[in-house]
Residue, then its C-alpha position, 0 to 999 in steps of 0.5 A: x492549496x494545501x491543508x489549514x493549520x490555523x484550524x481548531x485540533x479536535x482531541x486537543x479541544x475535546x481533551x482540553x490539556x493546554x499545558x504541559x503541567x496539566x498533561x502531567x497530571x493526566x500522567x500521574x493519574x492514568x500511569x501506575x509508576x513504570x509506565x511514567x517513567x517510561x513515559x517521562x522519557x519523551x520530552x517533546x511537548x507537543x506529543x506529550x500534550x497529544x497522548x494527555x487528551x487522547x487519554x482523556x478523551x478516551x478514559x482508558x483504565x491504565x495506559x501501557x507504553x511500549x517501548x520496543x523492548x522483547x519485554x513489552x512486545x512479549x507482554x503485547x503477545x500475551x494480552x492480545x491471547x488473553x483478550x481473544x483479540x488473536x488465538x495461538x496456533x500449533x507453530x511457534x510464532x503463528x497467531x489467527x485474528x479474525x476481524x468482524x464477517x461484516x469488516x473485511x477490508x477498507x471501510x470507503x463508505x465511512x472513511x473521511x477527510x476532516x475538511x475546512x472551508x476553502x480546502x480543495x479536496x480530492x474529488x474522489x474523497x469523502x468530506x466531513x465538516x471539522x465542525x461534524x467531524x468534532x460532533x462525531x468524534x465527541x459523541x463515538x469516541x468520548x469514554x470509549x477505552x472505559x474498562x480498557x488498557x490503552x497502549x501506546x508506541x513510538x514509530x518512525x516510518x522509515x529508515x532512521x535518518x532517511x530524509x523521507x522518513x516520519x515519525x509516528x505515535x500510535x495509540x490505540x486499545x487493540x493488542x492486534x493493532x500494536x502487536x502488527x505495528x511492531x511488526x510492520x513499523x520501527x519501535x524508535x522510542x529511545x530516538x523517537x525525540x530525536x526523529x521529531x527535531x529533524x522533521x519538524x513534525x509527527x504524525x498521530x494516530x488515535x484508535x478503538x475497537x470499541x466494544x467490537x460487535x457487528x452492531x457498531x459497524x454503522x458508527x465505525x468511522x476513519x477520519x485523517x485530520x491534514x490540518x493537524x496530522x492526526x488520525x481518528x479511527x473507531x468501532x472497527x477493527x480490520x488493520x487497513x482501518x485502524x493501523x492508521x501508520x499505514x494508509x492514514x499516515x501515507x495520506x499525510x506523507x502524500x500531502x507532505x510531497x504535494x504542499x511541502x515538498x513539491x519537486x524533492x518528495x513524493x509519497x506512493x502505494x508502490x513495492x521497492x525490490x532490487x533485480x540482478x543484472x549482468x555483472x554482478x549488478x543490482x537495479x532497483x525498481x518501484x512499481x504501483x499497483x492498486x491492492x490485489x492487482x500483483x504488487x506483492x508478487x511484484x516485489x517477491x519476484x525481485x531478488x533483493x526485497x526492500x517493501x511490498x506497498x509504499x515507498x517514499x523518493x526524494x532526489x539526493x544531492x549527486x541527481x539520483x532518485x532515492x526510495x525507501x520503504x516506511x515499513x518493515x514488513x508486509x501486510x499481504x494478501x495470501x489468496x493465490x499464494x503458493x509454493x509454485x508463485x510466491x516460493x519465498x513468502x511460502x517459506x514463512x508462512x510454512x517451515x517454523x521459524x517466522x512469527x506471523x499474524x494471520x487474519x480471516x483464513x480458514x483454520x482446519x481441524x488441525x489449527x493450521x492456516x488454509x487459504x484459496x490459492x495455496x494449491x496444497x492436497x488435500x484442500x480442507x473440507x471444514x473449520x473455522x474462517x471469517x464467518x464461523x464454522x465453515x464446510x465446503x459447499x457452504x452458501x451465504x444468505x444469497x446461495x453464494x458459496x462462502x469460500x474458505x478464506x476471505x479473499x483479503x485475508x492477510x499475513x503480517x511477518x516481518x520483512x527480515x524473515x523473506x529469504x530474498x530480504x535486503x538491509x537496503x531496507x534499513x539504509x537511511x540513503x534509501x536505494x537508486x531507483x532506476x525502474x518505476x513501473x504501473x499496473x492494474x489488473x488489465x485482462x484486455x488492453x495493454x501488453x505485459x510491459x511497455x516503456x514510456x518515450x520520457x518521462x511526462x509520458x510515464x507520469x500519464x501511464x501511471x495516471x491511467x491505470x485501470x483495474x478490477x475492483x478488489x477484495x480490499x474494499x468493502x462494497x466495491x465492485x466493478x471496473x474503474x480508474x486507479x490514478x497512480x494506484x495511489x488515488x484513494x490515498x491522494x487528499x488534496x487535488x489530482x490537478x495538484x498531485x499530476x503537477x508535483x509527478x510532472x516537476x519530480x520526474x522531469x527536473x533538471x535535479x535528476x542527473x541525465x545519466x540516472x534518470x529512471x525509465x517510466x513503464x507500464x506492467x499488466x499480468x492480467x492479460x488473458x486468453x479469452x482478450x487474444x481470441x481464446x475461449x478460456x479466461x485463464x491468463x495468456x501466460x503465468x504469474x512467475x513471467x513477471x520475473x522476465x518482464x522485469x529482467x527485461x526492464x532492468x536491461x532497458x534502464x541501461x539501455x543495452x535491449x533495443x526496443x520496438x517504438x510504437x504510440x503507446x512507448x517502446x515494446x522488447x523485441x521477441x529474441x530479447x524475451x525469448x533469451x530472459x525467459x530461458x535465463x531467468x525462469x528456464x522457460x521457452x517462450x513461443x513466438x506465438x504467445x509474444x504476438x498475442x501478448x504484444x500485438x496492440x488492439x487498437x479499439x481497445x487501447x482508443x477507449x481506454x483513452x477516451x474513457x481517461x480523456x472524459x474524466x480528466x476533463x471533469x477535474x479541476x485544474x488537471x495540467x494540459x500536458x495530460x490530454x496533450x500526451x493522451x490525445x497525441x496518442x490517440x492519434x497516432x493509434x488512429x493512424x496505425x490503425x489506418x495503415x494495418x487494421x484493428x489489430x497490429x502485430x510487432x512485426x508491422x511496427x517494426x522495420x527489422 
């Protein structure tokens, strides 16, 4: 079942604007005489009455509306230096924000779905009653813009036109927030109308920083309302808090895909890049991958970038599988970004020319960004990163050496800036998506690349991914599942979401002939896991760039390939032939039997361990512990023939 829409709307009732009449008002009171009329240019009732409580609620000062224009973007600029909420750096174009020491990535523990009575919710979510939810909201958010500018833009989620596109307000008082939302987002205010009468719907995000001390932290909260489309955020201010057009309104698009738009739609945490093969010919793949496990690098490794971290699909009318990307640029991670692995990205944090918004790196005595990873000589010994004043060597409270950035600093830059940038991203027809790949940050298991034997078999790849805990979220440690790299952002069942990946990826509206492969990536294998002492990986972050290529031959069938229980593995001449044409690399045979031999144990008790925590889920469809145990079987009996560890030469009749 899906969300309940006969539900009270917090803001509304919390603001207590029923009319339009009195939404004007609220207008003519908080607007000085621009900004009204830049306002009064959006009809749509239901958003005017929405951005009319969300002003009472908060009691801003003044309201400033963006419209997308060089002027309001520029006047953004300028606040955000003038409150401190960013600081200029020496190249034209580069800004530093720092998020508060104690808030450097997603807030899980105060993160909440508003729930209603009945409502199945995803077992792996935080639930708050809407009745504690408005309680809550009420007492932390009442008057919290008092003495505050709030600002607010008009944003489509994709391409304008595309069919899986949504539109979105965004209302917030942080000039961070609205500064990276033009950045990363669409400013469709002229059109922002126009989006709403061809979806039906919008989404809303209301936001504060508060007064921005650590002291708060405890009453941050991120609450996403299904019910009403709306997100609340407050008292926090890392951007994967409080840009709830990201990873809050994701939430809703999944929601959407689920509910509404079963078998035409889905909505996932996967980057969208377009790959050169023979011919001239440009294949679009897809790929999940939980934050910090490689979707980045996925996507910069591709030669046509489109996104970096969400992708809608839908089925167009000739039985392809179209994506596009909500966003139009990229929040990334920059631990581990440099000129040897991520030559494109490096090109616009570097040379001049990009406006770019860093967060939670080290800036040197030089006012120049530094980060973990970047390999550059020589490393800085001291500045200012995400706890203060910095100088290598430094410990925390617990003698742990404090690194020089945080390893969830990120980028904000805009996707045109990226030397391998595609206007297929603009394109309302999205891209035709023949590779969808998953991955995780595996470092014992599973090979570098897999295809699955149909597409029920894909679906369970990417029900099983498993990786390391990230730096993304606050306080998580550890091993876990990662369902779909998608599983945090899932707000109905898991039972509901594996349905609608079941029917999208197996129906009869996909053309035979333009059915995508399902695949499994692991970049993470590591030499320590194939009978080595180092922990280093078996191989090198530009590899990726071979096993797509390999994909990309795959989809058309022209690679043959070796079947095992696990799905089809390339055959070491194809490899040895990518990795000499696509990154001029030998490729020894010997690490091809490392990386591709299947360690039976291993793979057996990543089974079990899924097989165990599906069966405490509800409703989860049986074509999963079918496919999971028909492996598993299968392993067992390969096992019997070749021993714990079996080589691709044994599965092979070549």
């Amino acid at each position: 079942m899906g969300p309940q829409k006969d539900v009270i709307d917090i803001v509304t009732e919390l603001g207590g604007v029923k009319t339009p009449e009195a939404a004007q008002e609220v207008f003519e009171d908080k607007l000085d005489a621009v900004n009204l009329s830049k306002l009064n240019e959006i009809k749509n009732e239901a958003v005017r009455l929405k951005v009319a409580n969300a002003i009472v609620l908060c009691g801003p000062d003044s309201v400033f509306i963006d419209t997308g224009s060089e002027e309001d973007r520029q006047y953004i600029r300028d606040l955000s230096l003038e409150k401190g909420e960013e600081s200029k750096l020496p190249m034209e174009g580069h800004t530093i924000h720092y998020d508060l020491k104690e808030e450097q990535g997603r807030i899980i523990d105060r993160t909440f779905y508003i729930h209603n009575e009945g409502e199945e919710v995803n077992s792996l979510a935080n639930l708050m009653d809407r009745s504690e939810a408005f309680e809550d909201i009420r007492d932390k958010m009442t008057g919290i813009m008092n003495g505050k500018q709030m600002l607010i833009g008009f944003y489509v989620r994709g391409p304008v036109g595309a069919p899986a596109s949504n539109p979105a307000v965004e209302i917030t008082s942080s000039t961070y927030v609205l500064h990276s939302a033009d950045i990363l987002y669409r400013n469709v205010f002229s059109l922002f109308d126009g989006e709403i009468e061809k979806t039906g719907h919008f989404y809303a995000n209301i936001h504060s920083e508060g007064l921005n001390r650590s002291e708060d932290l405890p009453n941050a909260r991120v609450f996403m309302d299904r019910s009403h489309l709306t997100t609340y955020s407050f008292n926090c201010t890392y951007a994967g808090n409080t840009l709830l057009m990201k990873k809050g309104n994701h939430r809703f698009s999944v929601d959407r895909s689920v509910y509404e738009k079963r078998e035409e739609q889905l909505a996932e945490h996967m980057f969208v890049t377009g790959i050169n093969g023979p011919g001239g010919r440009i294949t679009w793949m897809i790929g999940a991958a939980p934050s910090g496990c490689g979707k980045t690098t996925s996507a910069m490794a591709g030669d046509h970038f489109v996104g970096d971290d969400l992708a809608q699909l839908w089925i167009a009318e000739d039985g392809s599988v179209r994506s596009i990307n909500p966003e139009a640029g990229i929040f990334g991670i920059v631990e581990d970004v440099n000129w040897e692995g991520d030559p494109v990205l490096m090109e616009c944090l570097r040379p001049p020319g990009t406006e770019v918004i860093f967060s939670n790196v080290l800036i040197d005595d030089n006012r120049v960004p530094q980060w973990v990873g970047n390999n550059e000589d020589p490393p800085p010994i001291k500045g200012v990163n995400f706890q203060g004043p910095w100088e290598k060597g430094m410990v925390d409270a617990n003698g742990k050496e404090i690194p020089m950035s945080h390893p969830n600093s990120r980028c904000t830059l805009k996707n045109t800036a990226l030397g391998n940038y595609s206007d297929k991203n603009e394109d309302p027809a999205g891209v035709e998506t023949r590779i969808v790949t998953y991955s995780g940050r595996d470092s014992d298991t599973m090979p570098p690349v897999w295809v699955a034997k149909d597409s029920d078999r894909g679906v369970v790849i990417g029900a099983c991914i498993v990786s390391a805990a990230t730096a993304t979220e606050v306080g998580a440690t550890g091993v876990r599942r990662q369902p779909w790299a998608n599983a945090p952002f899932i707000p109905g069942s898991l039972g509901d979401y594996m349905e609608a990946q079941f029917q999208f990826f197996g129906s009869s509206k996909i053309a035979p002939d333009k059915r995508p492969i399902l695949a499994g990536l692991n970049y993470f294998l590591t030499e320590e896991a194939r009978g080595g002492t180092s922990k280093k990986l078996l191989g090198e972050k530009r590899d990726v760039k071979a096993w797509m290529a390999w994909l990309e031959r795959r989809a058309y069938s022209e690679v043959d390939a070796i079947e095992t229980p696990v799905g089809y593995l390339p055959k070491y001449a194809d490899l040895k032939s990518l990795f000499e044409s696509r990154i001029a690399k030998e490729y020894p045979e010997d690490l091809y039997v490392k990386q591709f031999s299947l360690y039976i144990d291993n793979i057996v008790a990543r089974i079990d361990l899924q097989i165990e925590a599906y069966g405490k889920e509800k409703n989860i469809p049986q074509k999963l512990f079918d496919i999971l145990k028909a492996q598993r079987q299968e392993l067992t009996a390969l096992k019997e023939k070749f021993g714990p560890i079996v080589t691709p030469k044994q599965m092979t009749n070549d």
